[in-house]
matplotlib code that plots the C-alpha trace (Angstrom):
import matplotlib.pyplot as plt

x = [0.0, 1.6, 1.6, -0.5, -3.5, -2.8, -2.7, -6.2, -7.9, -6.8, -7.9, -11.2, -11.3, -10.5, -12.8, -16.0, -14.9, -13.2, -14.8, -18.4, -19.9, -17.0, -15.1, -11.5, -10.6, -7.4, -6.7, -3.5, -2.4, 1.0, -1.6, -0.8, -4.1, -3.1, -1.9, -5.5, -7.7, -8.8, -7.0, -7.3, -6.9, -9.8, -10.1, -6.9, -8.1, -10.7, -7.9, -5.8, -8.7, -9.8, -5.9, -5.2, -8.6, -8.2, -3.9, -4.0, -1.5, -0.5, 0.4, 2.5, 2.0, 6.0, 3.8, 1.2, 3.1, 3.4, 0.3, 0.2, -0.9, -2.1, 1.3, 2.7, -0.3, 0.4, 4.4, 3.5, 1.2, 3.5, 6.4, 3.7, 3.4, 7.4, 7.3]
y = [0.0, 3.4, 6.5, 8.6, 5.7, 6.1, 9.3, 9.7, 7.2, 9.2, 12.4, 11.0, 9.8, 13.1, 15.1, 13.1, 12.6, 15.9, 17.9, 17.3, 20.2, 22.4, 23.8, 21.6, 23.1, 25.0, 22.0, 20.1, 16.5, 18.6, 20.8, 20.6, 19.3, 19.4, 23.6, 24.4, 22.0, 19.3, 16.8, 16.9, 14.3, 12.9, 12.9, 10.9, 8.4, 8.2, 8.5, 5.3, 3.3, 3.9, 3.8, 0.2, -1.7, -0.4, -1.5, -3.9, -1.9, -1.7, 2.0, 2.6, 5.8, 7.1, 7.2, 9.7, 12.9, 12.1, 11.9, 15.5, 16.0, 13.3, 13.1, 12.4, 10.1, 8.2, 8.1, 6.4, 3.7, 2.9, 2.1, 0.3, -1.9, -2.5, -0.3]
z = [0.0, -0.8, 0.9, -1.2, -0.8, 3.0, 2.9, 0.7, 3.1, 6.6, 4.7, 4.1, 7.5, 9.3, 7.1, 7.5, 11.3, 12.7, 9.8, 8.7, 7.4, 7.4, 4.2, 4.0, 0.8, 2.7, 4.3, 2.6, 3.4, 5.4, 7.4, 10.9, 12.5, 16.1, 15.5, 13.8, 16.9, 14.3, 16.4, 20.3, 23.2, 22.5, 18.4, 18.8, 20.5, 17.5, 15.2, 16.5, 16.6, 13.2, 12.0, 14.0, 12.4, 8.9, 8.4, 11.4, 13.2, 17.1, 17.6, 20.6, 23.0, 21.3, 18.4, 19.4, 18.7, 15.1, 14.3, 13.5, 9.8, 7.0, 5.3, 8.8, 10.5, 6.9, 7.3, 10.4, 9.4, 6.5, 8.9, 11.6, 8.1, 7.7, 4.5]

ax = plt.figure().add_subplot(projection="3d")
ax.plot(x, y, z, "-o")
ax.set_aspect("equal")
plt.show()
């Protein structure tokens, strides 16, 4: 699985989520969703679940400040997956 299909999959995700109803058309896949609120302590909680049942990955708590944009949250499901 490559990055970019990661990447469109967690986008999807964090818009219909963290975002329903609300324009995303600034938002880019290096946006920093922790700096702008998208993500909180309790979205990413949300976040991890979905991310560990769709690629069948155990994220770790070392793990947690990464997830901090789509290009990133994807960087780290790709290495979760040993690519």
């Amino acid at each position: 699985m490559t990055v970019t299909t990661i990447e469109g999959s967690v986008g999807s995700f964090v818009e219909e989520a963290f975002l329903a109803g609300e324009e995303t058309s600034d938002l880019e896949d290096s946006t920093d969703l922790v700096a702008i609120g998208v993500v909180d302590s309790i979205n990413v909680l949300q976040l991890v679940e979905f991310l560990e049942e769709t690629y069948d990955i155990l994220l770790e708590p070392e793990d947690l400040p990464r997830l901090t944009s789509v290009k990133n949250i994807a960087q780290v499901v790709r290495d979760k997956m040993g690519g």
